[in-house]
C-alpha positions as CSV (number, residue, x, y, z in Angstrom):
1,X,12.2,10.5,-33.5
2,X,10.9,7.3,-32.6
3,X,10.8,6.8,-28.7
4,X,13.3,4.8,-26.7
5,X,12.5,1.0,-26.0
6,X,11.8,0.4,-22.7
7,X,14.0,-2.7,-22.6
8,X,16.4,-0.8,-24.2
9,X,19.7,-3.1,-24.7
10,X,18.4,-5.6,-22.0
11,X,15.3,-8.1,-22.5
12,X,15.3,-10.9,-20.0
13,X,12.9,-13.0,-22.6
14,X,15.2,-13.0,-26.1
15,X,18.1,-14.6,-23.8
16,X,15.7,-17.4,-23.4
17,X,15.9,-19.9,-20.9
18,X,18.8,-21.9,-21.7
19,X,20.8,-18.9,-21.2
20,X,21.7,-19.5,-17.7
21,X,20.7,-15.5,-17.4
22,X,18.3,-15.7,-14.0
23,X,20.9,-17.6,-12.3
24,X,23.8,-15.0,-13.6
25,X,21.5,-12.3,-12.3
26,X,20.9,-13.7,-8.8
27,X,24.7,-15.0,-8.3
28,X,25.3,-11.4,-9.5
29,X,23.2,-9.8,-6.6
30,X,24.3,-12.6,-3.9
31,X,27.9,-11.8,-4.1
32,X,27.5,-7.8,-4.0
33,X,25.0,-7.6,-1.2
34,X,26.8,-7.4,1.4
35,X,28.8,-4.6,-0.2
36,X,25.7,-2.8,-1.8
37,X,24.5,-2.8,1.4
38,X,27.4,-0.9,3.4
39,X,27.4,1.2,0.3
40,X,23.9,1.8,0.6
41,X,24.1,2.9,4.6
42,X,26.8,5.1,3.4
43,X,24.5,7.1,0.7
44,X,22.2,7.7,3.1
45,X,19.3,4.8,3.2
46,X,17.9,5.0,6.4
47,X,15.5,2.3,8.4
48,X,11.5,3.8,8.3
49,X,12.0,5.4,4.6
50,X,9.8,4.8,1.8
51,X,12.5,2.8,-0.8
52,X,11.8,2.0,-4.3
53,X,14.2,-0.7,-5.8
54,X,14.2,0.7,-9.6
55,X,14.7,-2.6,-11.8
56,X,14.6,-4.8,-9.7
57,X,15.4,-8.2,-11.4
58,X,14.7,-11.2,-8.5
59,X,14.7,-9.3,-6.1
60,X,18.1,-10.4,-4.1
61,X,18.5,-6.4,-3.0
62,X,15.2,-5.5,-2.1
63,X,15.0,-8.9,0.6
64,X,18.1,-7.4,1.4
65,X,16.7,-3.8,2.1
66,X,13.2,-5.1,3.5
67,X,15.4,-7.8,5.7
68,X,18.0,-4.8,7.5
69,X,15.3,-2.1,7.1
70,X,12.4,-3.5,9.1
71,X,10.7,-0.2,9.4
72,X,10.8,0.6,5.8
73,X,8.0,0.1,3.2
74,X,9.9,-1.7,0.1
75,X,8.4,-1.5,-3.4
76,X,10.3,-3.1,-6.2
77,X,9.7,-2.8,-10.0
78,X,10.8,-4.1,-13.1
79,X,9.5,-4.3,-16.3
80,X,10.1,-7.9,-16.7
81,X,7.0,-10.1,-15.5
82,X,9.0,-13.5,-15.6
83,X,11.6,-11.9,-12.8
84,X,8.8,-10.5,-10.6
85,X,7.4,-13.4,-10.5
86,X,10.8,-15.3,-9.3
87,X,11.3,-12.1,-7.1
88,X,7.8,-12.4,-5.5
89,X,8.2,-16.6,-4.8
90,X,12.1,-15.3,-3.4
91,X,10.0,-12.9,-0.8
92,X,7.5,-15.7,0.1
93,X,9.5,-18.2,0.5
94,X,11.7,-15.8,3.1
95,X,8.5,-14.5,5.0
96,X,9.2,-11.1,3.8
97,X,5.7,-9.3,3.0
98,X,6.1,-5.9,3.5
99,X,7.7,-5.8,-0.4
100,X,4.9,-4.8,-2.9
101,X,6.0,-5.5,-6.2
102,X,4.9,-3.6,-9.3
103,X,5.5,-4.5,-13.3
104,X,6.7,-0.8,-14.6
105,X,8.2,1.0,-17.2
106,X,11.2,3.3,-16.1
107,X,10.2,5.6,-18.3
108,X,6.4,5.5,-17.6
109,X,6.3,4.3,-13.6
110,X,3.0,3.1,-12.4
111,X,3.7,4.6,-8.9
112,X,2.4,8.2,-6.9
113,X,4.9,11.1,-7.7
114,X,6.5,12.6,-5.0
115,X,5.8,9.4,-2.9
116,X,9.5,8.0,-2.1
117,X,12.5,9.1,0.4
118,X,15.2,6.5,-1.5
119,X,15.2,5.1,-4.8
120,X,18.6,3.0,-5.8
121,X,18.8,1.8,-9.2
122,X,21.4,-0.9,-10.0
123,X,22.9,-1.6,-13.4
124,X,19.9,-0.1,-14.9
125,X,20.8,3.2,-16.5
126,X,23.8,1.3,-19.0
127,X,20.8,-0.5,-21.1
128,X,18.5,2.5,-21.4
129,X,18.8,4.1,-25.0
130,X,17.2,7.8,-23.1
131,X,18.8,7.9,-19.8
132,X,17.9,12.2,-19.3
133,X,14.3,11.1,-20.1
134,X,14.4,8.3,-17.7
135,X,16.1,10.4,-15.0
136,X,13.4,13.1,-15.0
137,X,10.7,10.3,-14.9
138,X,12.3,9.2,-11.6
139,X,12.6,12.2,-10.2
140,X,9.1,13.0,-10.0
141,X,8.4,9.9,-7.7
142,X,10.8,10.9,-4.9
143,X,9.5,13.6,-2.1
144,X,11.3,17.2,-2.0
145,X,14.9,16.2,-0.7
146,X,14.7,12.6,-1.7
147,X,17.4,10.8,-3.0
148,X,18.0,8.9,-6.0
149,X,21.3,6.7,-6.0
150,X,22.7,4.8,-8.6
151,X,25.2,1.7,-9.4
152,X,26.7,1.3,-12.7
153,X,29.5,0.3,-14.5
154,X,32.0,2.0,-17.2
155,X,34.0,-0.7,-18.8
156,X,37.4,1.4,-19.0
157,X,37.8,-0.1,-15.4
158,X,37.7,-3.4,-15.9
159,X,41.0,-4.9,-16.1
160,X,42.2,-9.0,-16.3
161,X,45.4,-9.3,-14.9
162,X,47.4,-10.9,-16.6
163,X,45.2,-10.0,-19.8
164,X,44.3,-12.5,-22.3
165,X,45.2,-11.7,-25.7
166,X,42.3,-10.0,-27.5
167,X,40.8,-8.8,-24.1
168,X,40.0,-5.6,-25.1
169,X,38.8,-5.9,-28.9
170,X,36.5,-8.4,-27.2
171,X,35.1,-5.7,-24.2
172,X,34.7,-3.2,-27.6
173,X,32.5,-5.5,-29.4
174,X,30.8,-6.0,-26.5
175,X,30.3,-2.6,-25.9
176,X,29.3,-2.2,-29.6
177,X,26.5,-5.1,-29.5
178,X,25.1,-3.5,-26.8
179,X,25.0,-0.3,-27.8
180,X,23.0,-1.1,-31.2
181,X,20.3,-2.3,-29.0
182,X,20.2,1.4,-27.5
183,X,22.7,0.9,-24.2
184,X,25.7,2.2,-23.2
185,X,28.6,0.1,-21.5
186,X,30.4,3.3,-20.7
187,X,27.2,4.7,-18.8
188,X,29.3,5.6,-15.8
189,X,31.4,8.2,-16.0
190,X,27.8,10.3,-17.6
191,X,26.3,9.2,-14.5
192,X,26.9,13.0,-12.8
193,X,26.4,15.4,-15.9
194,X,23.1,13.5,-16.3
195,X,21.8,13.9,-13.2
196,X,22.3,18.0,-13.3
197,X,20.8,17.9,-16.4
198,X,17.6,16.2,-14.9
199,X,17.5,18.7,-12.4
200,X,18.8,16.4,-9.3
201,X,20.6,18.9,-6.8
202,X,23.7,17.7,-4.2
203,X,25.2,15.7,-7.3
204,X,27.5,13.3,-6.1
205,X,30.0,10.6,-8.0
206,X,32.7,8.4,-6.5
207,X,33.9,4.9,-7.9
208,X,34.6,1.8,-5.3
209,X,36.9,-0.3,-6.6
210,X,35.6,-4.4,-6.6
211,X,38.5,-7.4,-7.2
212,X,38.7,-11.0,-7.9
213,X,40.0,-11.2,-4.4
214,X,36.9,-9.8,-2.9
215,X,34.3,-12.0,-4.9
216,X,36.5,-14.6,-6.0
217,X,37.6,-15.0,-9.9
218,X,34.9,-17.2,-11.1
219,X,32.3,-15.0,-9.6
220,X,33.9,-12.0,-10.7
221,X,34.3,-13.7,-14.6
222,X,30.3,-14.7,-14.3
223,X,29.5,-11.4,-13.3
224,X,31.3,-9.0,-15.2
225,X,31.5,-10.9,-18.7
226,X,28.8,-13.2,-18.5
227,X,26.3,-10.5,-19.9
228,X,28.9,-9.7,-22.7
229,X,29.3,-13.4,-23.6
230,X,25.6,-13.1,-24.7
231,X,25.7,-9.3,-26.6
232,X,28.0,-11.6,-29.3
233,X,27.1,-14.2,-31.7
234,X,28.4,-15.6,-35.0
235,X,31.3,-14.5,-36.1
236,X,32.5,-11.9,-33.0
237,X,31.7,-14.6,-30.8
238,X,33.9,-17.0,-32.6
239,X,36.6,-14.4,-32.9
240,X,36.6,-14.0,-28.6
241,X,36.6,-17.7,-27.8
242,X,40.2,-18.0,-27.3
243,X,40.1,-14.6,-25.0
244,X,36.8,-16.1,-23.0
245,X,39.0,-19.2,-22.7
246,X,42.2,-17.4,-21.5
247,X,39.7,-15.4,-18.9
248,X,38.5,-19.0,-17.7
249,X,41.9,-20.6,-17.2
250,X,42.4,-17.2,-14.4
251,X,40.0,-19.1,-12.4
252,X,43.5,-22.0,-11.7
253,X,46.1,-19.2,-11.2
254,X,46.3,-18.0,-7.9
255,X,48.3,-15.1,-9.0
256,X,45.7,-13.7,-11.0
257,X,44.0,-10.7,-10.0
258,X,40.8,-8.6,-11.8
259,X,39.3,-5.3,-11.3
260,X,36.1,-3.1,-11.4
261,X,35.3,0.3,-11.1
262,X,31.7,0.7,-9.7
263,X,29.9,4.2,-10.3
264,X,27.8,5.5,-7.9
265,X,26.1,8.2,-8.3
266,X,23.4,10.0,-6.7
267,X,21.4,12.7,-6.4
268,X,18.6,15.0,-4.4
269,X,15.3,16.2,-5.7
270,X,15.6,19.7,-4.8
């Protein structure tokens, strides 16, 4: 069986620069921090652990770790060399040193075993074509009674409201590109039999609930189809213009609403 690509169904470098994908990514992390970060207290990151950011992208959430966790040490990895650099300038240009950042393969870390108290991984594990093999990889590198926490997505809990027409034939080619380049837009509700099956112990699953309201509609239309707008081309893409277009026009009514279920999921090495 040939072995899983580490990119999996996401590779920063095909969208190409025109794509508008860095900025998606960092408006993406910008308008979730503040939540992530509640979220993150409430899953036990402490201040003076040793925190790996798994995946990293530019870095928006590990400034935000290293910025509220002064006593922590911060490493943050990601196999993409183009967003560590932007992540590294981010941290210089905001004074914040103490982040040591490290070009990695999830499935192959370049780090110590048993070497971290908290690793979060955000939107990671819905691109990776062997998420049980990635799982145990990450597991080695946390001490005895560490903890591994996730954030992912499940696209069964996204709803427009009111829905465009074609909505949901769009979301399932979406989630049908994506998963012939080895991901899996449904990731989240596997999130907890995974994690038993790697061997995490204290398994733990619950979905917070994110709306327009919260993040406003165009941010919340950037972030959660922005990605899908690029997994079509051709044809399907043709087919979802009017949908994309409906989704847009949300942005003018202001009794629109939109919804997202948000997996989080966690885990202790035993």
């Amino acid at each position: 069986m040939a072995a899983a690509s580490s990119a999996g169904s996401y590779d920063f470098n095909a969208l190409g620069t025109a794509s508008g994908e860095l900025d998606r990514l960092q408006l993406q992390a910008r308008r979730s921090a503040e939540l992530e970060r509640s979220l993150l207290l409430q899953m036990g990151l402490q201040d003076g652990q040793d925190v790996l950011d798994l995946a990293c992208g530019p870095g928006v959430i590990s400034r935000l770790i290293a910025e509220t966790h002064s006593a922590s040490r911060v490493t943050a990895m990601d196999l993409n060399g183009d967003l560590l650099a932007a992540a590294r300038q981010e941290a210089a240009a905001a004074g914040l040193q103490r982040i040591t950042f490290v070009q990695g393969d999830v499935y192959a870390p370049p780090l110590e075993p048993g070497r971290f108290d908290f690793i979060y991984a955000r939107l990671l594990f819905q691109h990776l074509e062997d998420p049980l093999r990635a799982l145990q990889a990450v597991r080695a590198l946390l001490k005895p009674g560490g903890k591994l926490c996730i954030m992912d997505i499940d696209d069964a809990w996204l709803t427009l409201v009111p829905e465009p027409k074609g909505f949901r034939a769009f979301t399932k080619a979406a989630a049908q590109a994506q998963a012939r380049q080895g991901g899996n837009r449904n990731i989240g509700r596997e999130l907890g039999r995974l994690l038993e099956a790697a061997d995490f112990s204290d398994v733990e699953v619950h979905v917070e609930t994110v709306s327009s309201r919260q993040l406003g509609m165009r941010a919340f239309l950037d972030i959660t189809l922005g990605f899908k707008r690029l997994l079509l081309a051709g044809d399907e893409l043709d087919a979802a213009a009017s949908t994309l277009a409906a989704a847009d026009a949300l942005v003018d009514d202001p009794q629109s609403w939109a919804f997202v279920g948000v997996f989080l999921a966690s885990g202790c090495r035993p």
